[in-house]
N, C-alpha and C positions, 0 to 999 in steps of 0.2 A: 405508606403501604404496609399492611402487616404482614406477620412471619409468614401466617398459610397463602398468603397472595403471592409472596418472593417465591415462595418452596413450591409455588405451582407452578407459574415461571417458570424456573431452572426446569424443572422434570418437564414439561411442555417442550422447552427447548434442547434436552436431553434426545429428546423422543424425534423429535424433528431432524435431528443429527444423525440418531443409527439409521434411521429411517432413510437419511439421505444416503450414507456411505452404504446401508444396502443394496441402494440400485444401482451403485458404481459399479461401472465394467471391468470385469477381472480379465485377464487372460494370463496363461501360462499357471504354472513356473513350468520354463523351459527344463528345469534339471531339479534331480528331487537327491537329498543326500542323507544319509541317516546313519550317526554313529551310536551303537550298542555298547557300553560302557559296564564291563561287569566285573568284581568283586568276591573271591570265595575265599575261601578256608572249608580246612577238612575233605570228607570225599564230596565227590561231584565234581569236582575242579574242573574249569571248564578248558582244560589242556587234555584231559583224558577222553574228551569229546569228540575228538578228529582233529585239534590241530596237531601243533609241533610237539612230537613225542619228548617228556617233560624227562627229566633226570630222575634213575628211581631213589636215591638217596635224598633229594630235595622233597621228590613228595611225600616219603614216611616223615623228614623232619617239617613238615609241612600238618600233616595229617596227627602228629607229636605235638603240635602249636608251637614249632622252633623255627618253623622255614619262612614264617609270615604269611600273607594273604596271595593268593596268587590272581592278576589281574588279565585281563583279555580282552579285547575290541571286534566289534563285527562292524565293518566299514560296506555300504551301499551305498551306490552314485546309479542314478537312472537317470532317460534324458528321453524326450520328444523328437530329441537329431541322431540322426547315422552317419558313420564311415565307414569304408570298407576295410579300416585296418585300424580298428576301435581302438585307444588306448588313454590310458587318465592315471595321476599321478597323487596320493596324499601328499602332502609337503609338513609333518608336523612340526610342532614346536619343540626346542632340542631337550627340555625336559620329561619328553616321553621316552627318550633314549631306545630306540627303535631303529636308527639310522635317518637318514635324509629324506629319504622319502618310502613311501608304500606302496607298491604298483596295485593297479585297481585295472584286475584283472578279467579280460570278457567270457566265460565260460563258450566252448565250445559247443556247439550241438551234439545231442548225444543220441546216435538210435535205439529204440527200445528194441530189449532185449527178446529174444523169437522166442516163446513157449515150444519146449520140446514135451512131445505127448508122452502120457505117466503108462507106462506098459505094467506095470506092478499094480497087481489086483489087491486091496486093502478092504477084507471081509468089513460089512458095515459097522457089524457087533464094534469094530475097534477105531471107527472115524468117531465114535460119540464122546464128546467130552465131562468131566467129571469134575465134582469138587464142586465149591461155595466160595462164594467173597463176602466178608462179612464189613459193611459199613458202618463206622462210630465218627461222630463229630464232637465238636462242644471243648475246653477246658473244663477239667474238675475230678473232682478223688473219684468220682463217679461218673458212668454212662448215663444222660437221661432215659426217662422214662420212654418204651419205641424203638431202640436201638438192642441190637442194630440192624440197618436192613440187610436183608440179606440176598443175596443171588447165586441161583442156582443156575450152573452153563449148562446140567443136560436137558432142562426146561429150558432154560432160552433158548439151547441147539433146537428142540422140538417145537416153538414156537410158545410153547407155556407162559413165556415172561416175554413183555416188551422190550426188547434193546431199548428202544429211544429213551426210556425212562429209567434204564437202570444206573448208567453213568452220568449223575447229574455231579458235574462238576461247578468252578467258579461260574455265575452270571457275568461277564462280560463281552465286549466287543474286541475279537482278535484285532491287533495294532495291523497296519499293512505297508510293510515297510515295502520301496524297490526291488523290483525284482525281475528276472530275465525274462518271465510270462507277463510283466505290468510294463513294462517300459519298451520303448524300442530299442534301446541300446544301455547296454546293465554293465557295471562294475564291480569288482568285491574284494575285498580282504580280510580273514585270510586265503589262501586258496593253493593251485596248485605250484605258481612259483615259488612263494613267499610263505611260510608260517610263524613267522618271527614272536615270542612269547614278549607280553610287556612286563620290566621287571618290577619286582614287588614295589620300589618306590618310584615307579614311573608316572608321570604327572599330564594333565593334560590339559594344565593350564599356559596358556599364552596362546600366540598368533596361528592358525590352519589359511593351508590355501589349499584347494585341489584344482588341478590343470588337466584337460584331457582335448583329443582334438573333437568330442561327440558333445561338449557341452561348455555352457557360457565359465570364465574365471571364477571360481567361487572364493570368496576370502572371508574368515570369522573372527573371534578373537573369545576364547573361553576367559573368564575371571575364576576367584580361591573357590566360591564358593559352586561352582561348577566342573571339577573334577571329578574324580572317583569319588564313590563313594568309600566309606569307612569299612575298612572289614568288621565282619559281623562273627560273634564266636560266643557258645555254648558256654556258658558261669557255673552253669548249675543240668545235670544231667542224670541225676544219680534217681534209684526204685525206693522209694520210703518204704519204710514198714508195714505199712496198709497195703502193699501192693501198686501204688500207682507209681508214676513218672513225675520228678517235678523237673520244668526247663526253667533256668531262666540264662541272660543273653543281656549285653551291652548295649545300651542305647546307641544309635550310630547318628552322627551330623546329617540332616539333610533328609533322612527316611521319614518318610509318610505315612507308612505304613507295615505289619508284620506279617507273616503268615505261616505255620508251623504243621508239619502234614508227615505223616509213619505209613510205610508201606513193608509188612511183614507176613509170618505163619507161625503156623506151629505144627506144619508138617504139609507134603505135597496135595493136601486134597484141600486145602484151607488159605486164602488170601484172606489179608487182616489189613483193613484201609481207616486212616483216620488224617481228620484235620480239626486244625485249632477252629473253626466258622463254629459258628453260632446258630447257621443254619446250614438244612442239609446241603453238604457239597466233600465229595467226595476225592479227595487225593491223586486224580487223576490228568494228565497232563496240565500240571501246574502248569500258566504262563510265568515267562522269565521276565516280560514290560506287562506294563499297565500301563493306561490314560492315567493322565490325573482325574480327568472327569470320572473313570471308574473306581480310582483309586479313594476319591471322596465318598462317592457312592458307597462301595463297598465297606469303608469304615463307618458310615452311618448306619447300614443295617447291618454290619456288625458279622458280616462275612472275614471282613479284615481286622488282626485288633490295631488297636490305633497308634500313633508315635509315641506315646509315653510308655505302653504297656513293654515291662521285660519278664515277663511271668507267664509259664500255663502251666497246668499238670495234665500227662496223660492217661485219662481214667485206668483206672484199677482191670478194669472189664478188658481194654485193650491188648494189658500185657498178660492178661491170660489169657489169650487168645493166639496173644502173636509174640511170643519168647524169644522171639529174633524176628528185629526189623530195626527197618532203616529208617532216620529221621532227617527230614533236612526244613531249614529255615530261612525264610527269606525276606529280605529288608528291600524293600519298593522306593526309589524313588521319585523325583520331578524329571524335569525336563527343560532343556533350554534351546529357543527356536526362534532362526532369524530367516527375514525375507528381506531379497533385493530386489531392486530398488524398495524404498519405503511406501507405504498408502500414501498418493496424491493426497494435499487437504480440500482439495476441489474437486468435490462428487461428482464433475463433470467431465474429469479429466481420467481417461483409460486407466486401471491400474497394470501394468506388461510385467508380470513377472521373471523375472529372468531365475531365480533358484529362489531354495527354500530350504533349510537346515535343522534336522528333529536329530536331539542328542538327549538319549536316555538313559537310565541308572539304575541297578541293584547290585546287592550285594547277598553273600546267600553262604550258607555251611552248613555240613552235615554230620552224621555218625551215628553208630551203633545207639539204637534206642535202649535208656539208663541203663550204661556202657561207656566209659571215658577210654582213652585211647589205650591208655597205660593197661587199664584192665585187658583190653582185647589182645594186645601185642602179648601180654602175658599171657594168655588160652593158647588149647591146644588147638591148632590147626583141623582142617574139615579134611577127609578123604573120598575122595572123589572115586567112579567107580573105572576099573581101566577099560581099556577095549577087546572086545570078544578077541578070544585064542581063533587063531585061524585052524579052521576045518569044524567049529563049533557049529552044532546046526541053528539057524537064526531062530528066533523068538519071532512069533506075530506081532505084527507094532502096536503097542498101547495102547489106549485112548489119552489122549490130552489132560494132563490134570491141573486144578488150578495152578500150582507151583511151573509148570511149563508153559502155562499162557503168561506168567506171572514175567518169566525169562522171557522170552520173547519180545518182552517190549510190547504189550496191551497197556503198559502204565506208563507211560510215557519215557521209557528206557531206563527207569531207577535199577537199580543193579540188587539182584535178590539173596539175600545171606544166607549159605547153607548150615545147617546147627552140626 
């Protein structure tokens, strides 16, 4: 028989196989578990984010690149069953150094809060917002040709410009991890008993078990190459000559992929947005996971640069725009993921799933764009304006300017640097 007659064969009988385990009956998984595995250095650190209030001494020697990387979990347990007195247990492995176990916690119901009616008349002249956001993408000494786009909020206020098309950020599909609106009965860590920080060399390799009475035993067993990932840190951060930014940054074990993005001004009527993509996409609520599937995707067209890449520079055009701004960087992982019981090999036999386990990775740091730390700690501090003298007669309120939408949190909560 020849080669093309065997190689038709196999792919025939290939074919016949997915084909078969496609019509196999799935049901469940009874319980859905997903641990968030992240990695920082510099600002962002994701202790500053609402967990456990960090030591301020640890995170200047931290933010100094003395403290190490500081690392974090977000623990989710959802489940298809209920009790009336929910409870579920992490059990880690003792090289995570967290203690014995991690409560996995059921958020209480919360009522929404009553709108009390706004008695304070706010002449219209000063509801209209003001200021421009100016969007640049791309690595290079230079902005392409096109950039940057720009948006104007008192045209968007007045309907002049589209919202839907002014924030084009990454193309993907948000991940969906468990959650107290997805599941009938939800667990978490960390939360309001528990905020426990994982220490900088805490590991998370060996044996997990979670026990709860709302869902089946779950037990896994992580391997080396399935831990954290590698902290990830700025080599190269310094303004050339020419006026640009050059970054470069450590290769990390394991990252798939990179992604580098500057949220800055050069004064209150002016937001200044960039990212490292190739195409337009704008610096705006970065995700913290990726699919692999998007992950690939994205590195082929070239939204993401790829694992080998430790180099960008930020155009020339950016930093005169934006004279202070923040940059941060982020290293994407894989993923490792087990179901129990395994796929029947008899397409004809039910598949029951009883649980399922999505554990995800990055690793990520930031700071002052071309600006090392040493530099900043050495500048002189911002002054900030105090609070009116009482019996001052009040000011009409404002209008919004970029630099206070900027605060706010329209960017995905990145923290805004005053010059």
């Amino acid at each position: 028989m020849g080669f093309g007659r065997k190689l038709a064969l196999v792919a025939g009988a290939a074919a016949i196989a997915t084909t078969a385990m496609a019509q196999q009956k799935v049901t469940g998984p009874v319980a859905v578990y997903w641990m968030s595995a992240q990695t920082q250095t510099g600002f962002g650190m994701p202790a500053m984010g609402g967990g456990a209030k960090p030591d301020a001494g640890a995170m200047m020697r931290m933010m100094m690149g003395g403290g190490g990387a500081s690392k974090s979990l977000q623990l989710d347990l959802g489940s298809s069953q209920t009790n009336p007195a929910p409870a579920a247990d992490h059990l880690p492995p003792s090289g995570l150094q967290v203690g014995p176990k991690l409560p996995l916690l059921t958020p209480k119901p919360v009522a929404a809060p009553r709108e009390e009616p706004q008695d304070r008349y706010i002449p219209q002249e000063y509801q209209k917002p003001k200021g421009r956001m100016l969007i640049f993408w791309g690595c290079g000494e230079h902005a392409r040709p096109g950039q940057p786009y720009v948006i104007d909020f008192a045209k968007m206020a007045a309907g002049q410009q589209n919202p839907a098309n002014l924030f084009k950020g990454i193309d993907y599909r948000p991940m969906q991890p468990p959650s107290v609106t997805r599941n009938r009965t939800y667990g978490e860590w960390p939360n309001e008993k528990t905020r426990d920080l994982v220490p900088s060399n805490g590991s998370l390799v060996g044996a997990h078990t979670i026990r709860g009475n709302y869902s089946p035993e779950i037990n896994f067993t992580l391997e080396e190459d399935q831990d954290f990932l590698g902290a990830l840190n700025l080599t190269t951060n310094a303004k050339a000559p020419g006026g640009w930014t050059n970054l470069g940054w450590n290769l990390v074990g394991n990252a798939q992929a990179y992604y580098a993005s500057a949220v800055g001004g050069g004064d209150n009527e002016t937001v200044v947005m960039w990212s490292s993509s190739e195409t337009q996409a704008a610096a705006f609520s970065n995700p913290d996971f990726l699919s692999p599937g998007d992950v690939s995707r994205l590195v082929a067209n070239k939204t993401l640069m790829g694992p080998a890449q430790k180099t960008c520079t930020v155009p020339k055009e950016v930093m005169d725009a934006a004279p202070t701004a923040m940059v941060q960087l982020m290293a994407y992982g894989g993923e490792a993921n087990f179901i129990y019981p395994p796929r029947p090999q008899d397409p004809k036999v039910t598949w029951n799933q009883q649980w399922a386990v999505k554990v995800r990775y990055r690793s990520a740091t930031g700071g002052i764009l071309g600006q090392d730390m040493g530099e900043m700690m050495g500048g002189r501090q911002s002054s900030r304006p105090g609070k009116p003298t009482p019996g001052q007669p009040q000011q009409p309120p404002k209008p919004p300017t970029a630099g206070d939408i900027l605060r706010q949190g329209i960017l995905g909560g990145l923290p805004f640097p005053r010059r």
